[in-house]
DRENMI-219556 format. One line per 3 residues: their letters; for each residue x, y, z of C-alpha. Coordinates in nm, 2 decimals, always signed. Layout:
// DRENMI-219556
A) X,Y,Z  ... .
***
This chain:
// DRENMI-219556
XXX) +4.88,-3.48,+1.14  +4.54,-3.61,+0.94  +4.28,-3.67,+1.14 .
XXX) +4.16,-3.98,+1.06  +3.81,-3.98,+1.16  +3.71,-3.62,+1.13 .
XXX) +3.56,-3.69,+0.82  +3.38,-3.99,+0.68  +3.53,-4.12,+0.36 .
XXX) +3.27,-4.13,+0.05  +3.23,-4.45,-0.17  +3.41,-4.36,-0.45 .
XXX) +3.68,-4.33,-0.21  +3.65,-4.68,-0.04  +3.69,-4.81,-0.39 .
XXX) +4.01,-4.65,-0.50  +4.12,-4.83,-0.20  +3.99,-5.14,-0.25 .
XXX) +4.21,-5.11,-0.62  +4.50,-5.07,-0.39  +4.41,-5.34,-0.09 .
XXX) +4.25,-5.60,-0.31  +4.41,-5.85,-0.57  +4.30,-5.90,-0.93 .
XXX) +3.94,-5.94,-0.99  +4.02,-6.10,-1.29  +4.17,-6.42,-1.10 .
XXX) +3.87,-6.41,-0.81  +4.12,-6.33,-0.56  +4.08,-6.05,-0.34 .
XXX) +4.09,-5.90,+0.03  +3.76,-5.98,+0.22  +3.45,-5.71,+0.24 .
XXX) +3.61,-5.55,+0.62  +3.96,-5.52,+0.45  +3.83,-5.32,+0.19 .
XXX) +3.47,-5.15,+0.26  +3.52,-5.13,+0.66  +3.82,-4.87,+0.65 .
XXX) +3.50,-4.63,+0.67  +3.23,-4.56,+0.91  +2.88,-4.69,+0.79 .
XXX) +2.71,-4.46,+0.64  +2.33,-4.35,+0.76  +2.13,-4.64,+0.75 .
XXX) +1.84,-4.66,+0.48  +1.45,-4.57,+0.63  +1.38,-4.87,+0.85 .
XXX) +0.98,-5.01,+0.86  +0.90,-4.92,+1.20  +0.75,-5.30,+1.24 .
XXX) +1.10,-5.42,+1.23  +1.29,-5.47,+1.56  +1.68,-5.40,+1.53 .
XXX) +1.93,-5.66,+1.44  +2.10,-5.83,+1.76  +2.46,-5.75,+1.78 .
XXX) +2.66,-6.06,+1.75  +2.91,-6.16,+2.01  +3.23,-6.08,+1.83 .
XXX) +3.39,-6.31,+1.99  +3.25,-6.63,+1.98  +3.37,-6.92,+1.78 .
XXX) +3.25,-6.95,+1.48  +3.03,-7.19,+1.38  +3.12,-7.52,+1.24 .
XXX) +3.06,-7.46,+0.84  +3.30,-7.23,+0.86  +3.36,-6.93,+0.62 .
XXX) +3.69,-6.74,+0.56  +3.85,-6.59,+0.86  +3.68,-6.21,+0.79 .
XXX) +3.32,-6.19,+0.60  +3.49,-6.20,+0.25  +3.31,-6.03,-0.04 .
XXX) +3.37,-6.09,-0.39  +3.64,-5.93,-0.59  +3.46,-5.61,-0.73 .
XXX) +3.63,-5.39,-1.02  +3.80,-5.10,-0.92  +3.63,-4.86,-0.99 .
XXX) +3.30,-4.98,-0.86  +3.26,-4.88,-0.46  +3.21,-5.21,-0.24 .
XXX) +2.96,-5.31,-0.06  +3.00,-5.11,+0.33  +3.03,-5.38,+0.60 .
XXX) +2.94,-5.29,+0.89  +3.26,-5.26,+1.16  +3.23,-5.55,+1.43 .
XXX) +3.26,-5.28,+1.66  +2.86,-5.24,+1.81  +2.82,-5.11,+2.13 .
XXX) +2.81,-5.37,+2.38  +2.57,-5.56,+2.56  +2.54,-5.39,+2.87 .
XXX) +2.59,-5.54,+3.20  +2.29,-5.61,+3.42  +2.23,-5.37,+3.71 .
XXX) +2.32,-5.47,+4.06  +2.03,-5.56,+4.30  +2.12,-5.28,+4.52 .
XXX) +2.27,-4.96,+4.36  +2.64,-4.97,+4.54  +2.74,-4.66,+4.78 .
XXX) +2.88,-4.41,+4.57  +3.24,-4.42,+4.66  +3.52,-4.11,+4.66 .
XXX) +3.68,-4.08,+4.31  +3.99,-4.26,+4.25  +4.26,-4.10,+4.09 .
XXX) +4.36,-4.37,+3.91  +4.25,-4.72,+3.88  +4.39,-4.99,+4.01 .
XXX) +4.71,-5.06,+3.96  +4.73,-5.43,+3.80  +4.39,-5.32,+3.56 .
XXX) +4.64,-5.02,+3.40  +4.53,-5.03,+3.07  +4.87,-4.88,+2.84 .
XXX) +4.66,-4.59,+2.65  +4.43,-4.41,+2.87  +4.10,-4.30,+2.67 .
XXX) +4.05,-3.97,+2.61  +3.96,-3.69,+2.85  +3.63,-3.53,+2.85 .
XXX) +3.50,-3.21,+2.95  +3.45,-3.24,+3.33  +3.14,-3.05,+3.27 .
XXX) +2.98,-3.30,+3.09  +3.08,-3.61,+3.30  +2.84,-3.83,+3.48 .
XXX) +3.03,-4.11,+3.60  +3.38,-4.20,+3.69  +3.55,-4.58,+3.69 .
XXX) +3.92,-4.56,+3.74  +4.09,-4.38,+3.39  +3.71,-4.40,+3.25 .
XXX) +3.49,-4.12,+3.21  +3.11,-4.18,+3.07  +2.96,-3.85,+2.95 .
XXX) +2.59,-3.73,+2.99  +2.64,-3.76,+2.63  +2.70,-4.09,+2.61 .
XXX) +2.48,-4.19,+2.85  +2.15,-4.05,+2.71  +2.31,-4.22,+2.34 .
XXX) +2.29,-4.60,+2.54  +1.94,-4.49,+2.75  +1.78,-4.42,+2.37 .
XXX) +1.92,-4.79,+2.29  +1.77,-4.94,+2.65  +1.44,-4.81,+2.60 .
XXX) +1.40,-5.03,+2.29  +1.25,-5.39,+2.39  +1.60,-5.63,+2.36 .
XXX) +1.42,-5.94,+2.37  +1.16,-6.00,+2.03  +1.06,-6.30,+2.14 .
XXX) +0.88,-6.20,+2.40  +0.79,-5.84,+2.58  +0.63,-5.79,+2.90 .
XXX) +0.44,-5.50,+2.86  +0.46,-5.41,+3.25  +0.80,-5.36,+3.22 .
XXX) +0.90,-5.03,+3.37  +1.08,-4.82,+3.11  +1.48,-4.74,+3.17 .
XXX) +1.61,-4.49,+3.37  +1.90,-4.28,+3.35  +2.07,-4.41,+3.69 .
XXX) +1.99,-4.77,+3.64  +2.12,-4.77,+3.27  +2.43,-4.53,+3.40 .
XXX) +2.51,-4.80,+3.64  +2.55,-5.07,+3.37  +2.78,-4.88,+3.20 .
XXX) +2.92,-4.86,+3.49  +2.96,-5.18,+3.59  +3.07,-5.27,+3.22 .
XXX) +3.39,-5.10,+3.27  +3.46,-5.28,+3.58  +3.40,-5.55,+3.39 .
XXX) +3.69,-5.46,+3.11  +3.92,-5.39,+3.44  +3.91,-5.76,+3.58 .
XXX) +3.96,-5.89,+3.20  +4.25,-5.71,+3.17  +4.38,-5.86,+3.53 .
XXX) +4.30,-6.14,+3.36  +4.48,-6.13,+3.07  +4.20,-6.18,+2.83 .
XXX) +4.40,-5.94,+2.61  +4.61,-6.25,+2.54  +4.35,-6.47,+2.39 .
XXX) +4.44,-6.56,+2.05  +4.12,-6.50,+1.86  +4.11,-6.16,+2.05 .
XXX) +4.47,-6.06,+1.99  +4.42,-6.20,+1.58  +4.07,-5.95,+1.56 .
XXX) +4.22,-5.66,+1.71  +4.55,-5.69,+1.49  +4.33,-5.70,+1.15 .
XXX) +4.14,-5.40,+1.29  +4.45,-5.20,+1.35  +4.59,-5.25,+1.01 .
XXX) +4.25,-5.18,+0.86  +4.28,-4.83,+1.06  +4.65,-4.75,+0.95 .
XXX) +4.57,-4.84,+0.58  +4.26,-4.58,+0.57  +4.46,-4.34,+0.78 .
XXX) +4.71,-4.40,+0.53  +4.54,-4.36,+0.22  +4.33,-4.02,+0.35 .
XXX) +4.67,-3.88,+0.48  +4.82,-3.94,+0.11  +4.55,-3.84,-0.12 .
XXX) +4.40,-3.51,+0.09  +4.39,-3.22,-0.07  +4.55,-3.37,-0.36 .
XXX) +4.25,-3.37,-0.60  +4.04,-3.11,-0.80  +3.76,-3.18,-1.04 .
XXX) +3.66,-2.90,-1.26  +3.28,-2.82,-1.40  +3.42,-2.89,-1.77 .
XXX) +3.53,-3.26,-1.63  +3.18,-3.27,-1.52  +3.01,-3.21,-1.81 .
XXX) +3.19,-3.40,-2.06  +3.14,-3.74,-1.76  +2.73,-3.65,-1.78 .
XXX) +2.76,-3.63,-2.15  +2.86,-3.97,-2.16  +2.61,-4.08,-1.93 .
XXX) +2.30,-3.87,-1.96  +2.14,-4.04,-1.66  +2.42,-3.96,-1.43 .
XXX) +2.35,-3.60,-1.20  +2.65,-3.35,-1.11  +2.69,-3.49,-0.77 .
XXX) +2.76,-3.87,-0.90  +2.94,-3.78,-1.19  +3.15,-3.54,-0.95 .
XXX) +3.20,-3.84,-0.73  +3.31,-4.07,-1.01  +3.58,-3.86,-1.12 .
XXX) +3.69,-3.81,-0.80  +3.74,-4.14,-0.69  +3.92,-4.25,-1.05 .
XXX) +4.17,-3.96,-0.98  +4.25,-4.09,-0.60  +4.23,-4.45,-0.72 .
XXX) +4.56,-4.34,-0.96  +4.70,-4.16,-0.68  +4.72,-4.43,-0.45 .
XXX) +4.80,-4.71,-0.73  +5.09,-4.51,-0.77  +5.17,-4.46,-0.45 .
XXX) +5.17,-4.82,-0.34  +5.40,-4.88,-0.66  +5.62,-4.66,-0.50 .
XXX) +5.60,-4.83,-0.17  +5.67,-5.17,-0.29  +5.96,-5.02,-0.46 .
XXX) +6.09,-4.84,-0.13  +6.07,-5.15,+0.08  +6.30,-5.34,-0.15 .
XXX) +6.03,-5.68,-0.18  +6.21,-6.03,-0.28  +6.03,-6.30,-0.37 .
XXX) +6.17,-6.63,-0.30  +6.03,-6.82,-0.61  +6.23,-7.14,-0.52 .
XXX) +5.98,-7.21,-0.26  +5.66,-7.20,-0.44  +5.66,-7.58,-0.50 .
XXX) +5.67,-7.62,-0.10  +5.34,-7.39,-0.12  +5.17,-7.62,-0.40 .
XXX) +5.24,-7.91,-0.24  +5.11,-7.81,+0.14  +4.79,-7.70,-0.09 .
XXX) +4.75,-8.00,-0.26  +4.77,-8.19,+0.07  +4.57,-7.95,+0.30 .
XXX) +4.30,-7.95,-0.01  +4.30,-8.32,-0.10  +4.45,-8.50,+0.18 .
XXX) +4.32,-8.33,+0.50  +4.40,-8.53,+0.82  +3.99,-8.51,+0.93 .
XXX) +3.69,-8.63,+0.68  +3.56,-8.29,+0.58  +3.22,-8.20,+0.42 .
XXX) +3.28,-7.93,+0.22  +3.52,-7.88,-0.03  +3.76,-7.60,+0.07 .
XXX) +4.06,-7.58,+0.30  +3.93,-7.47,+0.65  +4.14,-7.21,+0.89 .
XXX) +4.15,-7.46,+1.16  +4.35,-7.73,+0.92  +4.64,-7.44,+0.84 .
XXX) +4.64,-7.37,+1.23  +4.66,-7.75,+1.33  +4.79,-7.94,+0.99 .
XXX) +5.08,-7.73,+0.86  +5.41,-7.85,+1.07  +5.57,-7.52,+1.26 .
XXX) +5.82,-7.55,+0.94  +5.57,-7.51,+0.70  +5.44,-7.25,+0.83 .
XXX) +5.77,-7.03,+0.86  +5.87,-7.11,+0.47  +5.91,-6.78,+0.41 .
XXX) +5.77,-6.68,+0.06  +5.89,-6.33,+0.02  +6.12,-6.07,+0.23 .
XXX) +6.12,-5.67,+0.24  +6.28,-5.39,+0.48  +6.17,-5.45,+0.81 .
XXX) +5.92,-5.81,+0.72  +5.84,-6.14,+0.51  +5.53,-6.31,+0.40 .
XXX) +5.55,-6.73,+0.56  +5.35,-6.98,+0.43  +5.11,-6.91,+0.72 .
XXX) +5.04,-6.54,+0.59  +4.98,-6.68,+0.22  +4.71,-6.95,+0.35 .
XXX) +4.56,-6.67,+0.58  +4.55,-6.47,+0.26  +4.35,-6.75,+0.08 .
XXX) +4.12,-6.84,+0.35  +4.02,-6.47,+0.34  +3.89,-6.55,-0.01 .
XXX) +3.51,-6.66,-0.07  +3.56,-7.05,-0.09  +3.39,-7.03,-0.49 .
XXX) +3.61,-6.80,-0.62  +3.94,-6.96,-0.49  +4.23,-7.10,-0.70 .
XXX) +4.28,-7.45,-0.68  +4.54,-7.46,-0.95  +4.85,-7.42,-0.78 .
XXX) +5.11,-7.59,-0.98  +5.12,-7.28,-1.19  +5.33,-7.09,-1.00 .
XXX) +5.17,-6.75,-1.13  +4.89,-6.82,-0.92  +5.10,-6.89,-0.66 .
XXX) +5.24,-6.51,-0.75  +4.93,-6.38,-0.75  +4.83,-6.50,-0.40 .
XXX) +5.14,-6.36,-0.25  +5.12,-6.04,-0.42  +4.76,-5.98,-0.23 .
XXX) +4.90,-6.12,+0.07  +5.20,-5.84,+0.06  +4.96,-5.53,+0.01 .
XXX) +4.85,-5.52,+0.38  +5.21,-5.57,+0.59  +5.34,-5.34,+0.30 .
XXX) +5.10,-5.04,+0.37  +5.10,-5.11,+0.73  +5.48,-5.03,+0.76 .
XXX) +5.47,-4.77,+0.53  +5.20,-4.62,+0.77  +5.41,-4.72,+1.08 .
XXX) +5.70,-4.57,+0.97  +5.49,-4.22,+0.90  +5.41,-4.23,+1.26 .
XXX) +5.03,-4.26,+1.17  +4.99,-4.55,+1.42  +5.05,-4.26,+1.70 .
XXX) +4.81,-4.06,+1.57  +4.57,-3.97,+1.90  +4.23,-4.07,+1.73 .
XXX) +4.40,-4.40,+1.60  +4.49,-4.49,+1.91  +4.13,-4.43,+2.06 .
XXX) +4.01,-4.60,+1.83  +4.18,-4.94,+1.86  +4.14,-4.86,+2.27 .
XXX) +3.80,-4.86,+2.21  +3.76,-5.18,+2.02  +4.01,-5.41,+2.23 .
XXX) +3.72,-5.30,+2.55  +3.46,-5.41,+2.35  +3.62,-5.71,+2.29 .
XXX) +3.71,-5.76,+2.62  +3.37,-5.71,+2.76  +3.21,-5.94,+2.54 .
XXX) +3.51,-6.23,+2.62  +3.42,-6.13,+3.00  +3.06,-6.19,+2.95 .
XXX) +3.09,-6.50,+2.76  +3.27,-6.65,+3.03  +3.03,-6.57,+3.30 .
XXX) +2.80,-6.71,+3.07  +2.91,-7.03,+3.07  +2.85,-7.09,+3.39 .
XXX) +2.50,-7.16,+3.34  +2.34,-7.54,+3.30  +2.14,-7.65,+3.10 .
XXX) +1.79,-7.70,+3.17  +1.62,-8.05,+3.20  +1.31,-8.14,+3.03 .
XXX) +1.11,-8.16,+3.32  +1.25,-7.76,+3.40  +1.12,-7.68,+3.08 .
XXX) +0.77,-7.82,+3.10  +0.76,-7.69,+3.43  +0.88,-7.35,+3.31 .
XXX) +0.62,-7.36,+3.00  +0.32,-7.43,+3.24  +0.40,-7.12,+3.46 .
XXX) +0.44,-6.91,+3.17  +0.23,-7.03,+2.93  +0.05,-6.70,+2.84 .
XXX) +0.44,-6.57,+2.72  +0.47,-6.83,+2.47  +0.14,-6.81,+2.30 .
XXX) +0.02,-6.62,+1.97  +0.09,-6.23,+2.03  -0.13,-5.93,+2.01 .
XXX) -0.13,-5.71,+1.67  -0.19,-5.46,+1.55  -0.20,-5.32,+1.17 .
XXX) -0.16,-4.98,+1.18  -0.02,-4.72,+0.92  +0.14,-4.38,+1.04 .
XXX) +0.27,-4.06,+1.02  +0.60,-3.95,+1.11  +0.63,-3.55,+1.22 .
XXX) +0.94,-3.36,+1.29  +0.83,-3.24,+1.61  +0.48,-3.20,+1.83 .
XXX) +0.35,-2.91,+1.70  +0.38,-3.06,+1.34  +0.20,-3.38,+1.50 .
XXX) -0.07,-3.13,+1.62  -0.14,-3.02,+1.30  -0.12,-3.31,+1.09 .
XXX) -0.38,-3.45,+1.35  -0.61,-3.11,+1.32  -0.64,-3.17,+0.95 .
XXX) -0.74,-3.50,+0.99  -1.00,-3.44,+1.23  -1.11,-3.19,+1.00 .
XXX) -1.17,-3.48,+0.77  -0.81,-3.46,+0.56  -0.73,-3.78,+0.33 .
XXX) -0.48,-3.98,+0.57  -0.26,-4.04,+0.23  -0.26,-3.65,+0.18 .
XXX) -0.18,-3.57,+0.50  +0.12,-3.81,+0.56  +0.28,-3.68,+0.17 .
XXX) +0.26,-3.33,+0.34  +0.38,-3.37,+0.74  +0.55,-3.76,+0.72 .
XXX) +0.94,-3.79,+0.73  +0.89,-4.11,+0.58  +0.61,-4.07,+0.32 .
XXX) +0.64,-4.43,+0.17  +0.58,-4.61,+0.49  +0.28,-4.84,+0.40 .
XXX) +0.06,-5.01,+0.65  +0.26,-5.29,+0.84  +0.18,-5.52,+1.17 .
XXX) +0.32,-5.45,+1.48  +0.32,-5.61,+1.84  +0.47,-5.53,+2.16 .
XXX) +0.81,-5.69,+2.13  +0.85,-5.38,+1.87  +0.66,-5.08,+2.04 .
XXX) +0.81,-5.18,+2.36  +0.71,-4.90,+2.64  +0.47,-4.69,+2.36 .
XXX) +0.26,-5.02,+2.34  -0.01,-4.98,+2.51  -0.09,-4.62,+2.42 .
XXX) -0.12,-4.80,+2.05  -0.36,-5.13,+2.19  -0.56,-4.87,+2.37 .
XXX) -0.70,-4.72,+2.00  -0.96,-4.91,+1.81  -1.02,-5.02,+1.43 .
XXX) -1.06,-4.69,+1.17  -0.98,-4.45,+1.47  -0.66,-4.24,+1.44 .
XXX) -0.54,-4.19,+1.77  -0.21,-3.93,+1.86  -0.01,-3.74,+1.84 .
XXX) +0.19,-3.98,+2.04  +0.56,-4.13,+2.09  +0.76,-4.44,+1.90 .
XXX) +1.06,-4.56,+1.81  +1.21,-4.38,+1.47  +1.55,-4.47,+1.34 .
XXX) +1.80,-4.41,+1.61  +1.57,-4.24,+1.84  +1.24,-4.10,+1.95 .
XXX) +0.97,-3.89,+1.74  +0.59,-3.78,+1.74  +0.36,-3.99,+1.51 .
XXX) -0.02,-3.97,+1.41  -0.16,-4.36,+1.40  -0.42,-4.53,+1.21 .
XXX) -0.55,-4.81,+1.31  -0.63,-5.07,+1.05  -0.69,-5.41,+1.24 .
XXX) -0.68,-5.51,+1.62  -0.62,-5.88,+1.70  -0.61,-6.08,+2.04 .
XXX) -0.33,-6.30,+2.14  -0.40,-6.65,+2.21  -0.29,-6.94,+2.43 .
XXX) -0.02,-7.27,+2.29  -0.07,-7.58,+2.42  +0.29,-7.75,+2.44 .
XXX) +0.50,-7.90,+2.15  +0.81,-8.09,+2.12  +0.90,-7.78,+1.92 .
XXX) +0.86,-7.55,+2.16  +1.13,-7.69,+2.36  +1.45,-7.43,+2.19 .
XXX) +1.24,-7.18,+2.27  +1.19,-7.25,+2.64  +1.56,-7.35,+2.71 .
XXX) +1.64,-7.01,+2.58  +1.43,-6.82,+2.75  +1.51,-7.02,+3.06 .
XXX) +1.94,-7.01,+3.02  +1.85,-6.61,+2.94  +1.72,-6.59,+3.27 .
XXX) +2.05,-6.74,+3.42  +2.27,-6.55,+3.19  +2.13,-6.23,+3.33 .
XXX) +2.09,-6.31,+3.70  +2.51,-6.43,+3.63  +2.57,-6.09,+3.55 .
XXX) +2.37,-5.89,+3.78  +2.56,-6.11,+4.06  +2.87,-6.02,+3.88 .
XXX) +2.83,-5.68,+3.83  +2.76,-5.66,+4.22  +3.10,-5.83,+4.28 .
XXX) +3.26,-5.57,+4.08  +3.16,-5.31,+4.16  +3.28,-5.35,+4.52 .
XXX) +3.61,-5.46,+4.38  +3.66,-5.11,+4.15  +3.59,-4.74,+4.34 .
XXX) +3.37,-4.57,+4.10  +3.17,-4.23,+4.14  +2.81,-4.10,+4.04 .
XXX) +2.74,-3.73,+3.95  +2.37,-3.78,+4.04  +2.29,-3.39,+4.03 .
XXX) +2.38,-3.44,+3.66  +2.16,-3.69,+3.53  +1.84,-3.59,+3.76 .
XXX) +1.68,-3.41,+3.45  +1.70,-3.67,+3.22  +1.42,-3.74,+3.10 .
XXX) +1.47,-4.06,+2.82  +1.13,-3.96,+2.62  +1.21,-3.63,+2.61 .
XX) +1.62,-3.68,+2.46  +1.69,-3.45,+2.18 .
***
């Protein structure tokens, strides 16, 4: 069997599949950005400035906000041979757990966990050699574990950074993982599993899976491009280079593949529409559009109205039938709330468009069941895969209820909390600085020899730095985190190193010039302040929450530290 995430898909290829998964671009209907661009991994991220903190992950999980979108980040309908847009897969690692005040007692490994917390598929085993810590069926490599230490070093909160801060360490960072899948145990006991939103996320992620797993297992190995095909696509184009024009070809060859082969599939699975029920869909969208039961500000139909406003018989009018399903009036209004609200039809008494909206709303269940009945949704790295995402999502439901257990702060709590902290909401330190980024130390070393020697800064960074068009930026603490105060220690025009900080996705040896040097300075208190200060405060009682938590747990659920295996990990020194 294909192995599904072996290799990463290339662009040209995510766009032969979004000609298969997404409706006519000529009508503005189509699939949203994750059916389409997310059946791949993200590729490597661009150069990031160094002055630029990472992105927060978003709670998955929470309910979305009030001006509400369509039910997945929808993109607009592209042409089909142009590669979408890569959306990033709501699956980021999540927030980790807060430690326990006390480390617990390690405690004798259990041989399985308990029994009520039995998760269906198991995650895979890892080489005993390589594991660190053990929670019931879960094992958490060294691995892994330096991966999540690399991502705990990095300051987490950029509003504010206390520079005596004691870096992470690998036990106290191995313990929150730790205590994180505790945390997915007692969801499970709890039947978080069955929450609707949770149980509608993780059903969109499995059929994006089996349709990518579906479209690699089809089209593998089933293209060639020859050098003569080459040349005669850069002759048409004489800015296009062999790799591109290689790609290009490519991706039109597998984009005819798999339009035939999903020809073929909706042949196979016999598909009836049942045409004599399109008026009931015009007319529920005429009312749900025009008419809706609550005033509402913006002009499209909302998910919540075809969840609450469409009777239980509306919603199973079915539409269309094929071996082994049917598309209801539910799955056609899911299919147009997945549409940007600009580019949706609103002229449903033609009953094409009507057509046309069931047609894209067939394409998913249609190469879900062909992949089902493949066996693909058996397929071992599948399965991980979708284990995987339902304990992130079960985490992040776990912690969000925890969560709201805290209270709101009053306004004399905040003022009080402001004048004991004032130096924490005031102007921060900076620095500007420009750098050089070296492959290793002894690169460092030698960048900074030249230099000394009286070397042009410019010169020196075109011939050491792995990012030569990094140009002078500002930069505080909340972003250099623990390598802070080796920075604030130079002064202006000296060039201090070679030293440590943050690059990409990990750590690396720079040379730094320092530009300018600028104090921080006291607030006095505004009304404005006040978000700011209830943040910080209800942050404070979010974490304590889940320290206490994670204590609670982690009596509850026998777990085991290899402590002789992580006693040489050294975070600044991760490869």
């Amino acid at each position: 069997m294909v192995k599904l995430f072996s290799n990463k898909p290339t662009l040209s290829f995510l766009s032969l599949l979004l000609a298969v998964c997404c409706f006519y671009t000529t009508s503005g209907l189509g699939a949203s950005a994750e059916e389409a661009a997310q059946v791949a991994e993200e590729p490597p991220a661009a150069a990031e400035e160094p002055n630029e903190p990472p992105a927060a992950a978003e709670e998955p999980n929470e309910p979305p906000t009030e001006v509400e979108e369509p039910n997945e980040p929808p993109a607009e309908a592209q042409e089909p041979n142009e590669p979408p847009a890569v959306a990033q897969e709501p699956n980021e690692p999540p927030a980790a757990a807060e430690e326990p005040n006390e480390p617990p007692t390690e405690a004798e490994e259990p041989n399985e966990p308990p029994a009520e917390a039995q998760e269906p598929n198991e995650p895979p085993a890892a080489d005993p050699s390589t594991v660190v810590a053990r929670i019931g069926y879960y094992n958490i490599t060294r691995e892994e574990l330096e991966k999540r230490l690399l991502m705990e070093l990095r300051p987490s909160d950029y509003d504010y950074y206390d520079e005596d801060t004691p870096p992470a360490d690998a036990k106290t960072v191995l313990m929150k993982m730790v205590a994180e899948k505790a945390m997915v145990f007692e969801a499970r006991t709890k039947d978080y599993l069955q929450d609707e939103q949770i149980q509608a996320t993780i059903k969109r992620f499995r059929e994006r899976r089996l349709k990518s797993l579906l479209a690699v297992t089809h089209v593998e190995g089933k293209v060639t491009v020859t050098e003569a095909e080459i040349k005669q696509k850069m002759q048409t184009d004489p800015k296009m280079d062999k790799e591109r024009a290689k790609a290009g070809i490519t991706g039109a060859k597998q984009s005819r593949l798999l339009s035939q082969y999903f020809a073929q599939i909706y042949k196979k699975l016999n598909v009836r529409k049942l045409s004599e029920n399109f008026p009931k869909a015009t007319e529920a969208h005429k009312r749900l559009l025009y008419h809706p039961k609550q005033p509402r500000k913006v002009g499209f139909i909302r998910n919540a109205q075809v969840k609450e406003e469409l009777t239980p018989e509306e919603k199973n009018i079915v539409l269309a039938e094929y071996d082994g399903g049917k598309i209801t009036l539910k799955d056609w209004f899911t299919m147009l709330c997945n549409i940007v609200p600009p580019r949706r039809p609103r002229n449903m008494d033609d009953h094409k468009v009507v057509d046309q909206l069931l047609e894209a709303a067939l394409q998913t269940p249609l190469l879900v069941t062909e992949a089902t009945s493949l066996g693909l949704d058996k397929d071992k790295g599948f399965l991980d895969q979708v284990r995987e995402y339902e304990d992130g999502r079960l985490l992040n439901k776990a912690r969000s209820a925890k969560q709201k257990e805290t209270a709101e702060p009053t306004t004399e709590q905040i003022m009080a909390y402001f004048n004991e902290n004032k130096e924490t909401f005031g102007v921060s330190k900076s620095l500007k600085i420009d750098l050089i980024w070296c492959e290793d130390r002894p690169a460092a070393v030698k960048a900074k020899a030249e230099l000394d020697g009286g070397g042009d800064f410019e010169a020196v960074k075109q011939k050491y730095s792995l990012e030569k068009k990094v140009k002078p930026f500002n930069t505080q603490p909340n972003s250099q985190g623990l390598f802070w105060k080796d920075l604030w220690a130079g002064d202006p025009n000296q060039i201090v190193g070679p030293l440590k900080g943050f690059h990409r996705q990990g750590i690396k040896w720079r040379i730094v010039k320092i530009l300018e040097k600028k104090d921080g300075s006291i607030k006095e208190y505004t009304a404005n302040m006040q978000p700011q200060i209830k943040d910080r405060i209800m942050t404070g009682q979010k974490d304590a929450l889940l320290a206490k938590y994670s204590e609670e747990l982690l009596r509850k659920y026998p777990y085991q530290i290899y402590a002789d295996k992580i006693k040489d990990i050294d975070p600044l020194n991760i490869p």
